[in-house]
KOLBA-486248 format. One line per 2 residues: their letters; for each residue x, y, z of N, C-alpha, C. Coordinates in nm, 3 decimals, m for minus. Each point is the difference from the previous one (the first is absolute). Layout:
a = X/Y/Z/X/Y/Z/X/Y/Z | ...;
! end
This chain:
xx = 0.777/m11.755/m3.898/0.050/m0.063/m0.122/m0.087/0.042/m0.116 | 0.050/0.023/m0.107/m0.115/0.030/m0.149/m0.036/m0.121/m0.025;
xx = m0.109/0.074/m0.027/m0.124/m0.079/m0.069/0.038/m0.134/m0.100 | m0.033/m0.119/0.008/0.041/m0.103/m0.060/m0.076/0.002/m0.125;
xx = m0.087/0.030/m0.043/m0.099/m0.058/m0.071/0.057/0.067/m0.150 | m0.040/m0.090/m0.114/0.087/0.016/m0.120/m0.090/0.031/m0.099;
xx = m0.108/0.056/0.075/m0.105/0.056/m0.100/0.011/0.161/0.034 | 0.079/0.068/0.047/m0.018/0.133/0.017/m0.001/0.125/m0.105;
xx = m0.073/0.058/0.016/0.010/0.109/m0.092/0.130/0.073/0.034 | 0.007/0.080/m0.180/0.199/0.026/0.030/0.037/0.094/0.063;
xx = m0.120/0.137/0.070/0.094/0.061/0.067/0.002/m0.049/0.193 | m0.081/m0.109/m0.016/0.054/m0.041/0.130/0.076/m0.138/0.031;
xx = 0.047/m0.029/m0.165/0.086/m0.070/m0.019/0.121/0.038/0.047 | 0.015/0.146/m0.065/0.126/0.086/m0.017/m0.003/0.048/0.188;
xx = m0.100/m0.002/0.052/0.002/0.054/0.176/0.093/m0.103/0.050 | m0.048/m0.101/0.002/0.029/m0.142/0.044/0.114/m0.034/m0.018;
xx = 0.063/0.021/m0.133/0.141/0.000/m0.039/0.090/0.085/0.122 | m0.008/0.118/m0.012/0.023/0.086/0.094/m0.009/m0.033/0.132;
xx = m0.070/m0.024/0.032/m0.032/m0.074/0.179/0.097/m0.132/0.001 | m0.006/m0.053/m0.083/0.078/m0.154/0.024/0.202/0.012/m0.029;
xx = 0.004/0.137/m0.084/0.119/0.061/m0.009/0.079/0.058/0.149 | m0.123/0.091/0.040/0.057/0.075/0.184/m0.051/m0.147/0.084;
xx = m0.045/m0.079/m0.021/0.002/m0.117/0.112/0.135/m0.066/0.024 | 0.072/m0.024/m0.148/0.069/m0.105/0.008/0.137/0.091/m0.012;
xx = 0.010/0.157/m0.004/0.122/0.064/0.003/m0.007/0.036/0.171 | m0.130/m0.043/0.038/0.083/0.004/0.208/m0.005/m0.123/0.051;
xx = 0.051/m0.095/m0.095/0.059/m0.081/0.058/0.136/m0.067/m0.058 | 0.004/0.058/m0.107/0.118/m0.020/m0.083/0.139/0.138/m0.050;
xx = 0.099/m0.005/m0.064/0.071/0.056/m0.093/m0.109/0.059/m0.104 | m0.076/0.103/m0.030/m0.077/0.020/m0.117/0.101/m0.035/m0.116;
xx = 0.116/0.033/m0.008/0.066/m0.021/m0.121/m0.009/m0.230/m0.040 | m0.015/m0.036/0.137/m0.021/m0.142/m0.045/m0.095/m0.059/m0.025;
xx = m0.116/0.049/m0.021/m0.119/0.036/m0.052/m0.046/m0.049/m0.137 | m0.024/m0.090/m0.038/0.016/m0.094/m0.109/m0.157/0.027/m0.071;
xx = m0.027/m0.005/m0.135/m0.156/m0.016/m0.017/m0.064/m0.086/0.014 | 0.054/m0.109/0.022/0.010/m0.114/0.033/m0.067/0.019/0.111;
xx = 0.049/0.013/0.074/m0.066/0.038/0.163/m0.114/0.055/0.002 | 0.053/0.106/m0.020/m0.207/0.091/m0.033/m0.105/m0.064/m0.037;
xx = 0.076/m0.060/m0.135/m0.153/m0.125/m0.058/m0.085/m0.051/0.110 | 0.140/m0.081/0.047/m0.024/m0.104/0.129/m0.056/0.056/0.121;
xx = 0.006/0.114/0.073/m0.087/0.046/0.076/m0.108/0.075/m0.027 | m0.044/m0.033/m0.158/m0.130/0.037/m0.050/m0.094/m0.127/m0.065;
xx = 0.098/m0.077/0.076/m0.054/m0.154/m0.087/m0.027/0.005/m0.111 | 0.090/0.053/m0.125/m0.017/0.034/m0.125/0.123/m0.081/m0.076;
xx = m0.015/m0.035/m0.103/0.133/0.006/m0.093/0.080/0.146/m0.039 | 0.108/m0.037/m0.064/0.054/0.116/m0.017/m0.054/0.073/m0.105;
xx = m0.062/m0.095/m0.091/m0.073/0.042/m0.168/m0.101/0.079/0.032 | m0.108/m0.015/0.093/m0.120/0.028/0.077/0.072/0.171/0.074;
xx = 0.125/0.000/0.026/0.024/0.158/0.088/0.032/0.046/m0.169 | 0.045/m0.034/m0.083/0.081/0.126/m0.056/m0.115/m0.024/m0.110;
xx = m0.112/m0.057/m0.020/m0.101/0.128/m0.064/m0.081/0.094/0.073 | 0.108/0.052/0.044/m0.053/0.127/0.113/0.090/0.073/0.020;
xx = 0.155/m0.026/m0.004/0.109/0.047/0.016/0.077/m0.043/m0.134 | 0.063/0.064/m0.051/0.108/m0.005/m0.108/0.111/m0.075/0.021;
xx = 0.061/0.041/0.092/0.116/0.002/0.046/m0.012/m0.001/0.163 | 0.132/m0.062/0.066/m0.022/0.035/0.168/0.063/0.153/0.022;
xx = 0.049/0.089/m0.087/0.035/0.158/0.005/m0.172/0.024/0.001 | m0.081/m0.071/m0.052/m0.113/0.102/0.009/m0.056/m0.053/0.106;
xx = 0.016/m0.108/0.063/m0.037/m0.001/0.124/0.025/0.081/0.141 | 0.118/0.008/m0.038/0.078/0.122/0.097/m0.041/0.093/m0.003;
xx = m0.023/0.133/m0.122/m0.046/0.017/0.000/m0.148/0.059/0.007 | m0.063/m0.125/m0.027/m0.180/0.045/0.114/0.057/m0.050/0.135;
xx = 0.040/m0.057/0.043/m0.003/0.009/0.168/0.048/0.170/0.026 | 0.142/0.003/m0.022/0.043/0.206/0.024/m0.131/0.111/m0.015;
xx = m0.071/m0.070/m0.096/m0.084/0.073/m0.072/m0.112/m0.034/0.155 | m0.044/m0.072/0.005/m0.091/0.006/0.095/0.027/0.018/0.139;
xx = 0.131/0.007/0.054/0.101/0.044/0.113/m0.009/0.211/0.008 | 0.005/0.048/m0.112/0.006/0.120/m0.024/m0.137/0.031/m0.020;
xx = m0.068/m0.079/m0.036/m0.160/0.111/0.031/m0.056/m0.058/0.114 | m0.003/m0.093/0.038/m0.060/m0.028/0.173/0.109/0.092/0.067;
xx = 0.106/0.004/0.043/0.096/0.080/0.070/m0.024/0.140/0.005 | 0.021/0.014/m0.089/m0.075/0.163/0.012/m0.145/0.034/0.000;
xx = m0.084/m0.061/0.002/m0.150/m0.013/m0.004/0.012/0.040/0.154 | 0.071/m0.143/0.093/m0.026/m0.011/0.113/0.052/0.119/0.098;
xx = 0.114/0.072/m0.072/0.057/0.085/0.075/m0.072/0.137/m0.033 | m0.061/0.017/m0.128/m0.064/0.156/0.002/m0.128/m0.017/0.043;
xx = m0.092/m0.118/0.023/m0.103/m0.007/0.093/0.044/0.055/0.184 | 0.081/m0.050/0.012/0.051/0.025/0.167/0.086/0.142/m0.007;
xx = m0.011/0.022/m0.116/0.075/0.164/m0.030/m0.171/0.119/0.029 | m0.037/m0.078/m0.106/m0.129/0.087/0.036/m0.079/m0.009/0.138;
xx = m0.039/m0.059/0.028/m0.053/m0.022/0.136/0.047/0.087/0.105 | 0.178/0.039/m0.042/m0.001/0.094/0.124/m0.033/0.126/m0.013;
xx = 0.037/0.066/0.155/m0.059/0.160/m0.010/0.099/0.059/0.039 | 0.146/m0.048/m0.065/0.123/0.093/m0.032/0.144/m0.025/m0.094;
xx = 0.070/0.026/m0.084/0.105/m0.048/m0.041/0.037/m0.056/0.076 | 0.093/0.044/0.157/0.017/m0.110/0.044/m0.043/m0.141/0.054;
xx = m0.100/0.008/0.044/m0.112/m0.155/0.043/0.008/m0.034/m0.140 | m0.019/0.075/m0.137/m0.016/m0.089/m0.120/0.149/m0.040/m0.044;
xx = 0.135/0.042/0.054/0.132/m0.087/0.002/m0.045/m0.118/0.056 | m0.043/0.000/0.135/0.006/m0.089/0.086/m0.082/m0.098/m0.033;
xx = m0.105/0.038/m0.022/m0.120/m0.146/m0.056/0.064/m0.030/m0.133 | 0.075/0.056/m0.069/0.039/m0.074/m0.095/0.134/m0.084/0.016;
xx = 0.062/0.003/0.066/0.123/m0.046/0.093/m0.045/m0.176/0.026 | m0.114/0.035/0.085/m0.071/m0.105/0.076/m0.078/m0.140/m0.090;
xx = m0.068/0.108/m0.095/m0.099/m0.055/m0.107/0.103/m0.116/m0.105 | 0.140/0.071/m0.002/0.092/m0.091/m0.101/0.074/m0.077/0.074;
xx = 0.016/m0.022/0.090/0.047/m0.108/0.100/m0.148/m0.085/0.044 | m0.081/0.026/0.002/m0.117/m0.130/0.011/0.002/m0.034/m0.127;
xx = 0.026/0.021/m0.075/m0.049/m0.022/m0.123/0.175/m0.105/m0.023 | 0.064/0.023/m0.009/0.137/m0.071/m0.050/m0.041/m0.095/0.117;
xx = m0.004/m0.038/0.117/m0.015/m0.070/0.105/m0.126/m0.110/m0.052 | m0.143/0.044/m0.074/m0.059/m0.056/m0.037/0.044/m0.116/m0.137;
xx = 0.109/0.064/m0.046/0.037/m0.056/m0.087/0.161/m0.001/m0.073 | 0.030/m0.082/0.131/0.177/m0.023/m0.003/0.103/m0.039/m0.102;
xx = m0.124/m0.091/m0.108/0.123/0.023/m0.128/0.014/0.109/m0.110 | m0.103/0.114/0.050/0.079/0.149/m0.045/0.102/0.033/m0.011;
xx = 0.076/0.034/0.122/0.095/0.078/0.040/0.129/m0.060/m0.093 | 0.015/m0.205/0.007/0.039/m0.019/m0.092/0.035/m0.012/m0.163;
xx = m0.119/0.057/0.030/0.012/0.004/m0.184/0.024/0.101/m0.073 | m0.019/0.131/0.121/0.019/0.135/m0.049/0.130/m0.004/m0.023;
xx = 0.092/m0.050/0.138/0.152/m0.026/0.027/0.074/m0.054/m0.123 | m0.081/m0.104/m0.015/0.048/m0.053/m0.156/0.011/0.029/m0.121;
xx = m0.109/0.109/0.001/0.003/0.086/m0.163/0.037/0.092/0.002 | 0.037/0.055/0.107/0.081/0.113/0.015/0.155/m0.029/m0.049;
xx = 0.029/m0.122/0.074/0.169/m0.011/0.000/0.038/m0.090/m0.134 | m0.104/m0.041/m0.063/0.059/m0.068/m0.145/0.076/0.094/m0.117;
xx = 0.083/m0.047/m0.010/0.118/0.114/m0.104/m0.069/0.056/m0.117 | m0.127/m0.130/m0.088/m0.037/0.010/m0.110/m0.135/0.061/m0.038;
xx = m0.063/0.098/m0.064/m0.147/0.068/0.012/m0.066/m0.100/m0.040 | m0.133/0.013/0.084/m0.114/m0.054/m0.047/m0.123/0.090/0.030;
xx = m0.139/m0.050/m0.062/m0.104/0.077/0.034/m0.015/m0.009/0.123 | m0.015/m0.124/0.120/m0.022/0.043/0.130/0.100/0.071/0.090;
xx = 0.108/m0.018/m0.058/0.123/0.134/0.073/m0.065/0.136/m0.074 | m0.031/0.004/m0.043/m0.063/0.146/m0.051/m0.089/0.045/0.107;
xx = m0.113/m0.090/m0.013/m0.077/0.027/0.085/0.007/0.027/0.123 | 0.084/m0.093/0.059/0.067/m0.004/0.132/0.069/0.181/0.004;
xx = 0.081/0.022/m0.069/0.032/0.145/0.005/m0.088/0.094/0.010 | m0.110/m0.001/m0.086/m0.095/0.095/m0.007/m0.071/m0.028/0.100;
xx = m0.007/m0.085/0.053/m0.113/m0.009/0.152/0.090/0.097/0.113 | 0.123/0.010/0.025/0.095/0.020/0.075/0.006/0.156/0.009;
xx = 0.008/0.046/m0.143/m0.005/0.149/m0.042/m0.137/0.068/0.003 | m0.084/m0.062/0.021/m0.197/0.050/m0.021/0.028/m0.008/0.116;
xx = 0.070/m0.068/0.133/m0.036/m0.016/0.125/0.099/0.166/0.090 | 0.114/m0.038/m0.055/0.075/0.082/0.018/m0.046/0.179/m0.009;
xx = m0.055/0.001/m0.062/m0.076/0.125/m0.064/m0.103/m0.014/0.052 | m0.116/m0.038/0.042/m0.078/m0.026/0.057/0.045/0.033/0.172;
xx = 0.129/m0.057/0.076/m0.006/0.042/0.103/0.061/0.169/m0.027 | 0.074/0.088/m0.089/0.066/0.098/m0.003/m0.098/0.086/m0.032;
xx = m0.140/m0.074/m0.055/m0.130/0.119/0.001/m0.017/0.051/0.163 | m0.043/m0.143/0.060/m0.011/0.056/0.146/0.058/0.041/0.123;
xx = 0.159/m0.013/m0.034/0.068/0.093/0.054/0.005/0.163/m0.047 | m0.032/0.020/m0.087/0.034/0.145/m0.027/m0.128/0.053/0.036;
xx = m0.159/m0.061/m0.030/m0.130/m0.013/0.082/0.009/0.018/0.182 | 0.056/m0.047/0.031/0.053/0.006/0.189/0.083/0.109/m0.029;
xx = 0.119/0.024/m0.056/0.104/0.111/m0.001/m0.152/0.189/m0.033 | m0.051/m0.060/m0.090/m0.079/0.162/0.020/m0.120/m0.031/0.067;
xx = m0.029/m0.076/0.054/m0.085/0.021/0.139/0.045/0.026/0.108 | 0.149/m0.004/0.010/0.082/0.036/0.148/0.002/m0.112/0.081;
xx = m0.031/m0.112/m0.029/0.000/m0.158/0.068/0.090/m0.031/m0.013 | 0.113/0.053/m0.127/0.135/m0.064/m0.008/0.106/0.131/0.001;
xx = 0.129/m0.079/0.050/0.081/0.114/0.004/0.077/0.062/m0.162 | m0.065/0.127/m0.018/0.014/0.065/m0.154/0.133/m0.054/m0.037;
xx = 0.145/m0.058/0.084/0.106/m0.015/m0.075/0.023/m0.147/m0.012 | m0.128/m0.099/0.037/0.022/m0.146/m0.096/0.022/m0.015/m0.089;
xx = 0.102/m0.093/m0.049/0.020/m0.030/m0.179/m0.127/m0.070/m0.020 | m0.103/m0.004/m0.120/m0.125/m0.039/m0.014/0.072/m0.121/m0.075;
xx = 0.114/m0.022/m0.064/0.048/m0.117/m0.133/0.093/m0.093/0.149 | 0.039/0.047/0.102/0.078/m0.102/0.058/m0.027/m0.036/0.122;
xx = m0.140/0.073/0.074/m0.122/m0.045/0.051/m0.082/m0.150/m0.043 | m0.013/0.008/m0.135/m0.061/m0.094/m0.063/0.060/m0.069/m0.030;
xx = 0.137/m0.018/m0.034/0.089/m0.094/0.049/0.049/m0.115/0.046 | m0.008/0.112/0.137/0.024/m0.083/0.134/m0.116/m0.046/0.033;
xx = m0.116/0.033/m0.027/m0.096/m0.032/0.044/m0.066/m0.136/m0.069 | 0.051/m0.062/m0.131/0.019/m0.116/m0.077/0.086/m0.032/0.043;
xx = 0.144/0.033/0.066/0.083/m0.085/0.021/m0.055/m0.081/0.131 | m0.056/0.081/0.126/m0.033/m0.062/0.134/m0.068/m0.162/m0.036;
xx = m0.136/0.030/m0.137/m0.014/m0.103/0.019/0.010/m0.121/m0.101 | 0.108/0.054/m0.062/0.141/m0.132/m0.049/0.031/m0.081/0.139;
xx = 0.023/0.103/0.074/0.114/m0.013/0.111/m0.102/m0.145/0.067 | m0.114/0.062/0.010/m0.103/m0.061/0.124/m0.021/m0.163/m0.103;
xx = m0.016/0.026/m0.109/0.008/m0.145/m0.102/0.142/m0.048/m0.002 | 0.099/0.027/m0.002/0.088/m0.111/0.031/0.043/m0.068/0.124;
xx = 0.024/0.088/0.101/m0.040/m0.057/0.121/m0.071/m0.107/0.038 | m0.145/0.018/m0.074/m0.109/m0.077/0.042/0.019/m0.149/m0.118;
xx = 0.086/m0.002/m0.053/0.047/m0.054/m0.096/0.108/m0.095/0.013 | 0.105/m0.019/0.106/0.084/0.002/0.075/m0.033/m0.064/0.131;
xx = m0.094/0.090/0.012/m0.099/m0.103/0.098/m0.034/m0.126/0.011 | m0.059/0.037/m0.159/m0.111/m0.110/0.002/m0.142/0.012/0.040;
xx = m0.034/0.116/0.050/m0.126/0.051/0.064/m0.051/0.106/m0.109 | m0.100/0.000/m0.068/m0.062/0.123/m0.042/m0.088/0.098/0.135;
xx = m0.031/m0.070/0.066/m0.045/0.077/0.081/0.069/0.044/0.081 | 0.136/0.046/m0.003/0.104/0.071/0.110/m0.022/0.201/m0.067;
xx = m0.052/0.006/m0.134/0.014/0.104/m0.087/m0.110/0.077/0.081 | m0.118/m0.055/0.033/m0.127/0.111/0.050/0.083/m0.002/0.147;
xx = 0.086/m0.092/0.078/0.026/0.058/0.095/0.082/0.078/0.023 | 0.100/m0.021/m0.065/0.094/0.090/m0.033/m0.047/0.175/m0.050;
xx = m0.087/m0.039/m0.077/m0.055/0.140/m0.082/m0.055/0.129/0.059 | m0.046/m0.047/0.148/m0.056/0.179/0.067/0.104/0.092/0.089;
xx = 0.150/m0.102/0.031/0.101/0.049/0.029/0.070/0.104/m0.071 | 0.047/m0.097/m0.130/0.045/0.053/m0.115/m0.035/0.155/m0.010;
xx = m0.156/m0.020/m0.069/m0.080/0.140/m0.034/0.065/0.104/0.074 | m0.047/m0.027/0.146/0.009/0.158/0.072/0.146/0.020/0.060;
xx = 0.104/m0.063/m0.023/0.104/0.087/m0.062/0.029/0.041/m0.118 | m0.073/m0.024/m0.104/m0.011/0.045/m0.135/m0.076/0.145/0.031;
xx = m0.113/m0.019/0.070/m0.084/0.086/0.012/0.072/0.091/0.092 | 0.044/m0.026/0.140/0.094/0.156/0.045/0.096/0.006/m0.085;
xx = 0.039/m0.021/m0.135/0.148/0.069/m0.095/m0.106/0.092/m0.048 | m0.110/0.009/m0.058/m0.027/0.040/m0.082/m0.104/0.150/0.054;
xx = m0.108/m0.032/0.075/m0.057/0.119/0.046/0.021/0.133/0.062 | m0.062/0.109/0.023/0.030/0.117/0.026/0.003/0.002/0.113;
xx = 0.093/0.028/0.064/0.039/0.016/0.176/m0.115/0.166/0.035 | m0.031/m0.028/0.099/m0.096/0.158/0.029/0.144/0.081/0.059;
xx = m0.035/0.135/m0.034/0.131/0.109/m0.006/0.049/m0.024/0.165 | 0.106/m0.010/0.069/0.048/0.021/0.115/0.000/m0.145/0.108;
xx = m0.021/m0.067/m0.125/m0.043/m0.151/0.090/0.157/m0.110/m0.079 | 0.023/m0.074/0.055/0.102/m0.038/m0.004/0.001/m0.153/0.100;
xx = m0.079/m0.127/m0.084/m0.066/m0.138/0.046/0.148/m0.082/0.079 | 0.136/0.021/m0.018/0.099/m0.042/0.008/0.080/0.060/0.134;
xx = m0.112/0.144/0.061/0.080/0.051/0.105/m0.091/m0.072/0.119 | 0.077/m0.028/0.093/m0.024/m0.060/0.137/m0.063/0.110/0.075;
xx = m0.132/0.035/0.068/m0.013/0.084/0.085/0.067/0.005/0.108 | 0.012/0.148/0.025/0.071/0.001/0.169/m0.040/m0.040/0.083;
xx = 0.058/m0.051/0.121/m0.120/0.001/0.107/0.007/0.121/0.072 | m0.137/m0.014/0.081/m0.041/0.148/0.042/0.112/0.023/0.142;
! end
């Protein structure tokens, strides 16, 4: 739960805001999400949040805003760490499903600013996190494609894709559920049929033919 105390300095005022925003959007409608509420699970008045926030658009907002730089923080750390494009697909695969799993009223809120008809700054953001990510995986496919780890005739734009779509797929499910934790189990299946579409078969080998018997 954030921090109660009503003496905080404002940028961990503004943290706190944020934390008490993804608390109460996994357990709710984010769109029913009142400021009202927030106050209240900051033991604050409402007068007390919005000299810190303008508006609840700017609350939105800094949460997207802080959704898109932890998110990708967490995924190009587990990008780097590996010792190949592909392991660095894969740890980043992994790295964004603990991470949404750690914090279940994400997925909703992305869902939500995505599908609202009308622009705002955190649908912006929300886009641009999507497209930095997107591009980000189509660096390291074409990275595997000229190391010979991947097969040279992958689409690098619908690779990355599908490879955001799997784990849509693995968040609504788990969503549906009711379980966030069905997504990490679900998630090492997933991969490595993602992972045999995509890699370089060695010349004369063929994973799908049945050996003879002798």
């Amino acid at each position: 739960m954030p921090p109660a105390s009503k003496h905080l300095p404002a940028a961990q005022r503004r943290a706190a805001t944020v934390a008490a925003v993804l608390e109460l959007a996994g357990e709710r409608n984010p769109g029913e999400i009142t400021t009202a509420a927030i106050a209240s699970r900051m033991n604050l008045t409402q007068g007390a949040l919005f000299r810190h926030f303008p508006s609840k658009d700017a609350i939105w907002q800094a949460v997207m805003a802080w959704v898109a730089e932890q998110l990708l923080k967490r995924v190009e750390k587990a990008a780097g760490a590996a010792p190949s494009p592909l392991a660095a697909l894969e740890a980043m695969f992994m790295a964004h499903i603990a991470f949404v799993v750690a914090h279940p009223g994400i997925p909703r809120m992305l869902f939500g600013e995505l599908q609202r008809p009308q622009a705002s700054a955190a649908k912006d953001v929300a886009r641009t996190l999507v497209d930095r990510y997107r591009r980000r995986l189509a660096e390291l496919i074409e990275a595997g494609k000229n190391s010979g780890q991947l097969a040279p005739e992958v689409d690098g734009a619908a690779a990355a894709a599908l490879f955001i779509g799997m784990i849509q797929g693995l968040v609504v499910q788990s969503l549906l559920a009711g379980r966030p934790e069905q997504m990490q189990e679900g998630a090492p299946g997933v991969f490595a049929i993602f992972k045999r579409g995509i890699v370089k078969q060695q010349t004369g080998s063929n994973p799908n033919r049945e050996r003879k018997k002798p």
